[in-house]
KEPALO-923607 format. One record per residue (C-alpha): residue in three letters; chain; y, x, z. Coordinates in steps of 0.02 Angstrom, whole numbers. Layout:
@code = ALA	unit = A	v = Y	u = X	w = Z
...
END
This chain:
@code = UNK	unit = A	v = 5249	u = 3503	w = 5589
@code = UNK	unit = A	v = 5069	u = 3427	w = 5597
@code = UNK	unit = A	v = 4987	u = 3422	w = 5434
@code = UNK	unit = A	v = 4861	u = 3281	w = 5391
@code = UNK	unit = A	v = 4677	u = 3361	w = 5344
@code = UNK	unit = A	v = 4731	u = 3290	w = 5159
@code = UNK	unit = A	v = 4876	u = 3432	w = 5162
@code = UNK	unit = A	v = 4765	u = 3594	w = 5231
@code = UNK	unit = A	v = 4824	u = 3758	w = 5159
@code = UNK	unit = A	v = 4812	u = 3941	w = 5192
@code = UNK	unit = A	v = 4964	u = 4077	w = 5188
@code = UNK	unit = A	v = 4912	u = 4251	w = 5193
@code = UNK	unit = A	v = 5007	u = 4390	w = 5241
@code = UNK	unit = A	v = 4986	u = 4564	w = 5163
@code = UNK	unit = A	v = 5027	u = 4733	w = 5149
@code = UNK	unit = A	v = 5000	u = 4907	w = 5215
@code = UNK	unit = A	v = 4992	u = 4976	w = 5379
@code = UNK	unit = A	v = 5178	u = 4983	w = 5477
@code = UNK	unit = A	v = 5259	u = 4875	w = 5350
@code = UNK	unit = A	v = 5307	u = 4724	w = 5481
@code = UNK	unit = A	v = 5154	u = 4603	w = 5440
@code = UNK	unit = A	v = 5133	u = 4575	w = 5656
@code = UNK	unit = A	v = 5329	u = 4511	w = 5669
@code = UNK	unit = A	v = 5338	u = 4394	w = 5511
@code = UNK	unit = A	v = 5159	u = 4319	w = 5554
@code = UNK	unit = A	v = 5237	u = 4281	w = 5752
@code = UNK	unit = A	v = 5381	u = 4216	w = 5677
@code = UNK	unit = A	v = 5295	u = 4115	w = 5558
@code = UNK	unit = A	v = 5169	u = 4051	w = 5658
@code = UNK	unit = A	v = 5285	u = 3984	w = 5798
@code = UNK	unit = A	v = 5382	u = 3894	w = 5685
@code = UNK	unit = A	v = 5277	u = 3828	w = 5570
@code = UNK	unit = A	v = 5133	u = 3787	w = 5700
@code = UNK	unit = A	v = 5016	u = 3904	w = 5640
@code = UNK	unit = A	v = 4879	u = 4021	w = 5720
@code = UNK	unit = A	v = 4820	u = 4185	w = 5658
@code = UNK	unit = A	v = 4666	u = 4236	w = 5598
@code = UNK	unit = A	v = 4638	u = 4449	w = 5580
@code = UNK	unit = A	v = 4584	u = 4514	w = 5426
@code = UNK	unit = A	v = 4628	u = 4694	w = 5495
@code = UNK	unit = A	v = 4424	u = 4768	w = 5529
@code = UNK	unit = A	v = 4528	u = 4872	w = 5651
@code = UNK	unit = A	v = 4552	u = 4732	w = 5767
@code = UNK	unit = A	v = 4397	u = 4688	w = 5779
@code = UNK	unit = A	v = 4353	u = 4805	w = 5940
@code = UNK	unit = A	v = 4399	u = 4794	w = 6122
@code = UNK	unit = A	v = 4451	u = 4935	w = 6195
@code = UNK	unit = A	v = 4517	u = 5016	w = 6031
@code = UNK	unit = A	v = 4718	u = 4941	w = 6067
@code = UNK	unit = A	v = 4858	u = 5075	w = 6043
@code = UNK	unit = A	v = 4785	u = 5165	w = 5905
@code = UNK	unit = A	v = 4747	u = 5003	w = 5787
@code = UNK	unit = A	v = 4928	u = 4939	w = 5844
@code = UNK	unit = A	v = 4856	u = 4744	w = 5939
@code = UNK	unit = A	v = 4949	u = 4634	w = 5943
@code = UNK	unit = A	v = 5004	u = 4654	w = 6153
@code = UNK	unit = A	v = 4926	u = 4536	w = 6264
@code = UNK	unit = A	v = 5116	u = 4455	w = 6285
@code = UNK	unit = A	v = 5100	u = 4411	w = 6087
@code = UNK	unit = A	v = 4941	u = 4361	w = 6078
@code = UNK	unit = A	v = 5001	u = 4242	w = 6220
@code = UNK	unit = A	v = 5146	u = 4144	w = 6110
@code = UNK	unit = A	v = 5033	u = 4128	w = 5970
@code = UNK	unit = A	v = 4841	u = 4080	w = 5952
@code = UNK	unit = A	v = 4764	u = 4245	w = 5880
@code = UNK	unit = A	v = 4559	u = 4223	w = 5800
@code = UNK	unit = A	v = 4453	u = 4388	w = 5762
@code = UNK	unit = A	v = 4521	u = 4503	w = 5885
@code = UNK	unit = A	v = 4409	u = 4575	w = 6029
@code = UNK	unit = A	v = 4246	u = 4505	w = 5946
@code = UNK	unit = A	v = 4139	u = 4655	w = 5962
@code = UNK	unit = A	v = 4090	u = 4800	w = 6061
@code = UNK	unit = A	v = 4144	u = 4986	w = 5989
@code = UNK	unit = A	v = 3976	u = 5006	w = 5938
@code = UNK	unit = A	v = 3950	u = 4863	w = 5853
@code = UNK	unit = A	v = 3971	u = 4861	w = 5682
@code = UNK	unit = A	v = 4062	u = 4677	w = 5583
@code = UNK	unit = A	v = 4020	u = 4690	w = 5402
@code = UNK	unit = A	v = 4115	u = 4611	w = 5271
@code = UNK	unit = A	v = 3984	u = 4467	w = 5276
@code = UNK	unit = A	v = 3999	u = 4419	w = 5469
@code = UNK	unit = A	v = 4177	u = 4431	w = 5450
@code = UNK	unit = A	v = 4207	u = 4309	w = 5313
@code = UNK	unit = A	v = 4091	u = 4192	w = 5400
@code = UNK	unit = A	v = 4184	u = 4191	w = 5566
@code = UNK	unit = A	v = 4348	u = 4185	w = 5458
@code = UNK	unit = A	v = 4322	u = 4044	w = 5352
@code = UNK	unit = A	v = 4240	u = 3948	w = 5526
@code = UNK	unit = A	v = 4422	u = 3970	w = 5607
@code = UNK	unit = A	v = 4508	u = 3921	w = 5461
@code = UNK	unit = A	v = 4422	u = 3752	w = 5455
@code = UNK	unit = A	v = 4466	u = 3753	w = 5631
@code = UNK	unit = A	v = 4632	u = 3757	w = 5628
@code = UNK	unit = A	v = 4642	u = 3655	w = 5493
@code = UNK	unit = A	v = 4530	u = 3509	w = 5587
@code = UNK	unit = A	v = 4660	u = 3527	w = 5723
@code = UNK	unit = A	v = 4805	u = 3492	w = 5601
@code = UNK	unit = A	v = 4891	u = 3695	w = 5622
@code = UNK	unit = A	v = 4915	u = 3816	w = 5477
@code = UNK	unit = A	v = 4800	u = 3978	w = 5481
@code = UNK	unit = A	v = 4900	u = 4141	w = 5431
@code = UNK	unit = A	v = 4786	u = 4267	w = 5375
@code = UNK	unit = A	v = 4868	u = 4433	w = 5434
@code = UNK	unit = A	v = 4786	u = 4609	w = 5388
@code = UNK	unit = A	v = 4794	u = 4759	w = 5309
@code = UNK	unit = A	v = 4608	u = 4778	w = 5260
@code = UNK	unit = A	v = 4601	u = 4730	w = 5071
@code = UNK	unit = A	v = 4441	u = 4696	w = 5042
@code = UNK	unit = A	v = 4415	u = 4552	w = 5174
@code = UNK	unit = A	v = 4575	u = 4480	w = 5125
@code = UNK	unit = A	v = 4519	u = 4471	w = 4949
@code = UNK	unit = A	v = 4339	u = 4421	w = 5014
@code = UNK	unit = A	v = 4429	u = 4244	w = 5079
@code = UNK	unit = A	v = 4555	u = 4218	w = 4973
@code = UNK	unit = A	v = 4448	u = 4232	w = 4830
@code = UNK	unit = A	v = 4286	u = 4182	w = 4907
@code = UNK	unit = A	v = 4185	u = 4301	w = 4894
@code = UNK	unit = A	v = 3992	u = 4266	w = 4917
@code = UNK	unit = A	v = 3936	u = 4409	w = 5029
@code = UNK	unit = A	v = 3759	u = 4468	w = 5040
@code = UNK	unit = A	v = 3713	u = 4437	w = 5229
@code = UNK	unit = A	v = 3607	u = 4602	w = 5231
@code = UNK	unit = A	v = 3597	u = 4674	w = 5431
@code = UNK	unit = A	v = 3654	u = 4854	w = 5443
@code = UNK	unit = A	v = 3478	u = 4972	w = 5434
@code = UNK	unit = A	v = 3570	u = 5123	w = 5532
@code = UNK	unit = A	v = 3413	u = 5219	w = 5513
@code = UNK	unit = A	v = 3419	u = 5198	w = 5338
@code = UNK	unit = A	v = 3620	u = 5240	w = 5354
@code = UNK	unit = A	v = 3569	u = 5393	w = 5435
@code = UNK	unit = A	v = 3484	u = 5461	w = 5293
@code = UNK	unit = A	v = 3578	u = 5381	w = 5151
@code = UNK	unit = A	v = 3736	u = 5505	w = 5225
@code = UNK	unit = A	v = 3618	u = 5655	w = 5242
@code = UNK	unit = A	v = 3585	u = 5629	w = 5088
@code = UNK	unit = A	v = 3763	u = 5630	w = 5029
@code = UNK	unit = A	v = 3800	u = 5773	w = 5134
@code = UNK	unit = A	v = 3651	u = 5887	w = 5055
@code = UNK	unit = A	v = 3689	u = 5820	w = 4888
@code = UNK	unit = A	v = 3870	u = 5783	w = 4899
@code = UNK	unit = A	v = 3947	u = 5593	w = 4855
@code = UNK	unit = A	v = 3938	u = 5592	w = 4650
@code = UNK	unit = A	v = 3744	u = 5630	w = 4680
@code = UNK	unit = A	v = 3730	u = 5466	w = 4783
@code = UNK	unit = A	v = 3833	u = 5374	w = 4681
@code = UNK	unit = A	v = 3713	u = 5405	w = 4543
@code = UNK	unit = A	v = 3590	u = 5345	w = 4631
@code = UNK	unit = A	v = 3673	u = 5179	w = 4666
@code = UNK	unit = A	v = 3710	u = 5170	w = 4442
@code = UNK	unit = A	v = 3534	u = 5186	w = 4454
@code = UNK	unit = A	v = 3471	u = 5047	w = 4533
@code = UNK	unit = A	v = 3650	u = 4927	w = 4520
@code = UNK	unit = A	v = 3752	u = 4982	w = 4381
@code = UNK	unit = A	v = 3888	u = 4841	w = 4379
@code = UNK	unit = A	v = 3883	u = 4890	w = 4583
@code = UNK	unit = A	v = 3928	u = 5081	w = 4519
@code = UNK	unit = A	v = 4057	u = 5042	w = 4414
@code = UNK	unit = A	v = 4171	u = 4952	w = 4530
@code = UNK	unit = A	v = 4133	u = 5068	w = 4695
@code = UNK	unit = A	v = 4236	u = 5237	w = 4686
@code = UNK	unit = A	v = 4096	u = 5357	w = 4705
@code = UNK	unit = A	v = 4219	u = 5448	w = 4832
@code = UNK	unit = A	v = 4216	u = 5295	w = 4950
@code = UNK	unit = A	v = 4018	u = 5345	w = 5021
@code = UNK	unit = A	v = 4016	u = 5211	w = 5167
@code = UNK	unit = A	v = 4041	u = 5082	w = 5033
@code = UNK	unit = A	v = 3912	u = 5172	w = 4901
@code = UNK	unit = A	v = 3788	u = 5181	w = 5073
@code = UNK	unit = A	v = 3813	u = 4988	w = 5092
@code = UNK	unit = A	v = 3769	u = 4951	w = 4920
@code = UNK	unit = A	v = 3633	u = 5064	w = 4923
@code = UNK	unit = A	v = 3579	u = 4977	w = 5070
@code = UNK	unit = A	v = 3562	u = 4803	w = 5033
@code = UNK	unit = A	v = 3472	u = 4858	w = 4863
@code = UNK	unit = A	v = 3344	u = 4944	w = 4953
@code = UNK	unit = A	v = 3323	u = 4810	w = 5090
@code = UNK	unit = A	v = 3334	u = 4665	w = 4992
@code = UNK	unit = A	v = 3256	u = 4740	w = 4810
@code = UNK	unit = A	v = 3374	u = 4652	w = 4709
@code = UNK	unit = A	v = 3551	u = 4729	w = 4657
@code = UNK	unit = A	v = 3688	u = 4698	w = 4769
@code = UNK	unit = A	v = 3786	u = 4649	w = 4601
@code = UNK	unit = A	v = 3664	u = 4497	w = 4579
@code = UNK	unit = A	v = 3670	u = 4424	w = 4772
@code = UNK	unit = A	v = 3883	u = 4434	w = 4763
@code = UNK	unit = A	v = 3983	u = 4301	w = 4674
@code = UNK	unit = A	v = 4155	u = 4181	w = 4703
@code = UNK	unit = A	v = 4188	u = 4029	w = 4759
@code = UNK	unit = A	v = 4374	u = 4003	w = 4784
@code = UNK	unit = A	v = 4429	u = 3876	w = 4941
@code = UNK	unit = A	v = 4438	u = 3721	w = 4908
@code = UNK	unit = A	v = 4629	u = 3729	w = 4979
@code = UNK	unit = A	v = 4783	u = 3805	w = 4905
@code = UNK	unit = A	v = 4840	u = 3972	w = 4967
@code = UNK	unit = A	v = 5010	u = 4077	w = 4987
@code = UNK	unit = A	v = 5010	u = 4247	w = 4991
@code = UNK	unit = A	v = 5153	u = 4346	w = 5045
@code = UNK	unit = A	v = 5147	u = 4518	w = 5018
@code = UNK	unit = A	v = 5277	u = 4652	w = 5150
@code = UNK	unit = A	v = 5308	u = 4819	w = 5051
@code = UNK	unit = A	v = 5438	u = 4934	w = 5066
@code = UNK	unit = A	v = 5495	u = 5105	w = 4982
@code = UNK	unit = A	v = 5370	u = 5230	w = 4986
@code = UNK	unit = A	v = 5486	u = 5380	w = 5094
@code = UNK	unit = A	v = 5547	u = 5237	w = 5217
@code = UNK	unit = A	v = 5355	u = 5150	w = 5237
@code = UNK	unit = A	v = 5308	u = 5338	w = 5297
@code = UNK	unit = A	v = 5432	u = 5385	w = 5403
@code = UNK	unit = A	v = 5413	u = 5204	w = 5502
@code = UNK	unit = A	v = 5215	u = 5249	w = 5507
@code = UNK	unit = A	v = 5263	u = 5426	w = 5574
@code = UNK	unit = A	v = 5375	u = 5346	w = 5706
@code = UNK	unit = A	v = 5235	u = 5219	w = 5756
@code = UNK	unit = A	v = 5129	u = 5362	w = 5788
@code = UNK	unit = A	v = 5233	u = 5449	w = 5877
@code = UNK	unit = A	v = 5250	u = 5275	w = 6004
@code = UNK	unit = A	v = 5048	u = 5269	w = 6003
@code = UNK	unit = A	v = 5049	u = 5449	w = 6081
@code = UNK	unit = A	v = 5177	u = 5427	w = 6195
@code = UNK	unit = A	v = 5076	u = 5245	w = 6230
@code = UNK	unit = A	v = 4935	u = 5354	w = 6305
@code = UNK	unit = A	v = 4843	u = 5365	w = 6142
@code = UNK	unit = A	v = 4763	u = 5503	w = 6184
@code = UNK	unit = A	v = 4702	u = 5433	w = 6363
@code = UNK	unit = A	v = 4617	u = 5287	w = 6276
@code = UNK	unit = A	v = 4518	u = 5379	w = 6170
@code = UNK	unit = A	v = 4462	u = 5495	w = 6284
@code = UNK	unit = A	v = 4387	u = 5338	w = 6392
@code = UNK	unit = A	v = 4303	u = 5299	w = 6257
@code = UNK	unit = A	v = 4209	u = 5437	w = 6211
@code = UNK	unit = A	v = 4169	u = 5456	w = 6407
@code = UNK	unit = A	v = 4107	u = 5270	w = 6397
@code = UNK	unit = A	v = 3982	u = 5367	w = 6272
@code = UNK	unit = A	v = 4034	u = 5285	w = 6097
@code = UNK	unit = A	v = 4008	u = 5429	w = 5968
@code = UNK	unit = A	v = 4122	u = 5491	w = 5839
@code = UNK	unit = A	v = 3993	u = 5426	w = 5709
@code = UNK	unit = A	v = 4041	u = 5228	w = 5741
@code = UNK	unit = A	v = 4141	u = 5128	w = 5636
@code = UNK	unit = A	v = 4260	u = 5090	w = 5751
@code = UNK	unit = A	v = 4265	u = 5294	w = 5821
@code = UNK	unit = A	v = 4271	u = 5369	w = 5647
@code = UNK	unit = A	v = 4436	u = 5250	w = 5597
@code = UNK	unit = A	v = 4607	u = 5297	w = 5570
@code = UNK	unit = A	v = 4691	u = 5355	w = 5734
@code = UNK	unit = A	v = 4529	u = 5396	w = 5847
@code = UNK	unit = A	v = 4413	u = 5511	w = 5744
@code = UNK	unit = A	v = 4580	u = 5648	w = 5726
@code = UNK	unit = A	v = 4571	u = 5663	w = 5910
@code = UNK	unit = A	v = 4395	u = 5744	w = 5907
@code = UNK	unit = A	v = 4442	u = 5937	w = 5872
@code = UNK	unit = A	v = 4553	u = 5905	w = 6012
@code = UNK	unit = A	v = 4428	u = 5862	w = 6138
@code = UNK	unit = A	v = 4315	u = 6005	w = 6067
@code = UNK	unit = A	v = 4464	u = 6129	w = 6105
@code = UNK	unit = A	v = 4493	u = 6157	w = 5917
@code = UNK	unit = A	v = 4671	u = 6080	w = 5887
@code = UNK	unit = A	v = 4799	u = 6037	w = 5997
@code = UNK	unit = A	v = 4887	u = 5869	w = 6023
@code = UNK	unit = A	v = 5020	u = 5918	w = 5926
@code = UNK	unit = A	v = 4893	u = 5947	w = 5771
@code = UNK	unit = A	v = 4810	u = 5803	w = 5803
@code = UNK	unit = A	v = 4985	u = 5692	w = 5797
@code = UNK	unit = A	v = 5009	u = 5790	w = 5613
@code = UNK	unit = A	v = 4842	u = 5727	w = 5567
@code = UNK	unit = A	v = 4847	u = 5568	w = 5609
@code = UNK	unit = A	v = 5017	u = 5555	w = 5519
@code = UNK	unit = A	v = 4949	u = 5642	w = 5375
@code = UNK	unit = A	v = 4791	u = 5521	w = 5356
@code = UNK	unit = A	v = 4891	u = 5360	w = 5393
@code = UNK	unit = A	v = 5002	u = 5397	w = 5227
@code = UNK	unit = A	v = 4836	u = 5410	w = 5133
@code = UNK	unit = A	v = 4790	u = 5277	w = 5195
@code = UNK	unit = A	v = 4952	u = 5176	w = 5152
@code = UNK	unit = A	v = 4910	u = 5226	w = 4961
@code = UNK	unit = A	v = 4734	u = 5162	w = 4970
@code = UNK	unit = A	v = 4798	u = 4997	w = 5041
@code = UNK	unit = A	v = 4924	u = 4987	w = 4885
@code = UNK	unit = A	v = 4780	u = 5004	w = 4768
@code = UNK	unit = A	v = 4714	u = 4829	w = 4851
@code = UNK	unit = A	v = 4876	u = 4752	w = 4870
@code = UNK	unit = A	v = 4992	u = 4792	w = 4711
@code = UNK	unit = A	v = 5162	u = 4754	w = 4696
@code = UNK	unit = A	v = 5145	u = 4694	w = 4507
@code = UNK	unit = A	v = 5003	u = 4555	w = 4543
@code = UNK	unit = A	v = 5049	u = 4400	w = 4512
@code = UNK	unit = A	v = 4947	u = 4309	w = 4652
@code = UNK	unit = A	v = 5069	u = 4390	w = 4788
@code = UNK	unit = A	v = 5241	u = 4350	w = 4809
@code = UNK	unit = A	v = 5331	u = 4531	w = 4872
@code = UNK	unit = A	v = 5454	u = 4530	w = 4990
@code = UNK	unit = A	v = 5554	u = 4726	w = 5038
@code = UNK	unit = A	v = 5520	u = 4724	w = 5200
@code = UNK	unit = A	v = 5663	u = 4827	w = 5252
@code = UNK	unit = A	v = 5786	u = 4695	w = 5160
@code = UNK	unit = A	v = 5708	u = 4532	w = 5213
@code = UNK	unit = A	v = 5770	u = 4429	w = 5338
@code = UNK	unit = A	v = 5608	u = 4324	w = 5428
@code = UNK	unit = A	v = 5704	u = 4147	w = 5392
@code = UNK	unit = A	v = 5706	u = 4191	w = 5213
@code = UNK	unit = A	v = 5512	u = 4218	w = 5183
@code = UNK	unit = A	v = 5496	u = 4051	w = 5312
@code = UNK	unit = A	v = 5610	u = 3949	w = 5187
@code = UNK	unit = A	v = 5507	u = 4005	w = 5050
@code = UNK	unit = A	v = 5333	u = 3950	w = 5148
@code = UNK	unit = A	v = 5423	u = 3780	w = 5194
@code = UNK	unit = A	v = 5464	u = 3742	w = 4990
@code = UNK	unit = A	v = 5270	u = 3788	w = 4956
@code = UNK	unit = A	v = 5219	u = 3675	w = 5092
@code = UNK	unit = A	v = 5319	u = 3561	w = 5043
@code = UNK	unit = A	v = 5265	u = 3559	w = 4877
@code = UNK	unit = A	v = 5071	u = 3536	w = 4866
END
């Protein structure tokens, strides 16, 4: 199935964490010669594998995979280096005649290329991190977020003041820049149609498939992975150390919890997490067509990719 560069199109695939989105995006991709391009921030980091569930070397191997291993654990990809390198392997593997799938979890840089979002491209200041989260610490997260209405109110009204890494970004590229970070965003939608396919599942069911993946990720040597990462000396503080599935483990290693505790945690987070993901990806928008997981056959969700193909 080559497509001409007259017929380039994107289909992303959606949904929260455990749902299935690896398997349907293989499956797609090797039948309807496509490649895959992350939008899970997870991925981003080597040496971070079990606990952000990779895609196995053996899978990666059957299907071309783009923004996966791109950066070092303490390295931090922003929102505005990842839509850059995103968009860049699109238009590759459009210019090669293939269909990019856009597989991930992480709302906000789905949204950010699907949409086209015009991000600020504002460096990280982790000095001036450093003090914007004292800050929050001394004065707790509502105090910050105040003084983010201050200086961008349209930036305060759409960032929960409860999310303070996003409230510190903001914060960030206001201070840096001296314009509001409200004023340097905008959209510019691709030029080329997109699918989106969103996996969900009932609620009781999507946990106890999370719980069970966790469960595999400890018995994976979980816990032996992170440990050689904090001896390789990458702090708790980093993005990629403070995620779901590696920050849990630190009570552990200071002798406060056991493994069994840190298992429950990890669970526990990973179903909060699930419900955050569902405020990005919504089962009643109309720009996603659902699929239930647990019901749907992979040749059904490829017959209904082959009829949009088919029809633009």
């Amino acid at each position: 199935m080559t497509r001409s560069a007259d017929a380039n199109a994107l289909v992303a695939i959606v949904g929260p964490t455990a749902v299935g989105k690896t398997d349907l995006s293989l499956h797609l991709a090797e039948r309807l010669q496509g490649e895959i391009v992350s939008a899970d921030s997870r991925l981003f980091y080597r040496g971070l594998d079990i606990g952000t569930a990779k895609p196995t070397p053996e899978e990666r191997a059957r299907v071309p995979h783009h923004l996966i291993d791109i950066a070092c654990p303490d390295e931090t990809v922003g929102l505005a280096e990842f839509h850059e390198q995103a968009t860049a392997a699109i238009a590759d593997i459009h210019a090669r005649g293939r269909l990019p799938l856009l597989v991930g979890g992480t709302g906000q840089y789905v949204r950010a290329v699907v949409e086209g979002w015009q991000v600020p491209r504002v460096p990280p200041d982790r000095a001036l991190r450093a003090r914007l989260e004292v800050e929050a610490e001394r004065n707790g997260a509502a105090a910050l977020h105040e003084r983010l209405a201050q200086l961008d109110p349209r930036a305060a009204e759409r960032i929960d003041a409860r999310n303070v890494r996003r409230v510190i970004r903001a914060l960030e590229v206001c201070l840096i820049t001296g314009r509001p970070i409200s004023e340097q965003q905008g959209k510019q939608p691709p030029s080329y149609p997109i699918l989106q396919i969103g996996l969900t599942m009932d609620r009781e069911s999507l946990y106890r498939r999370a719980d069970q993946r966790v469960e595999a990720m400890m018995a994976a040597g979980l816990e032996e992975e992170v440990r050689r990462l904090v001896e390789a000396g990458y702090g708790w503080d980093l993005p990629a150390m403070s995620g779901l599935g590696y920050v849990q483990f630190r009570p552990c290693f200071e002798g406060q919890a056991d493994l069994e505790a840190v298992a429950a945690e990890i669970k526990r987070a990973t179903h909060s997490f699930i419900r955050r993901q569902y405020n990005w990806f919504r089962p009643n928008d109309p720009a996603i067509r659902w699929f239930d997981a647990a019901a749907m056959p992979p040749d059904e969700v490829e017959a209904a990719v082959r009829a949009w193909l088919a029809g633009i």
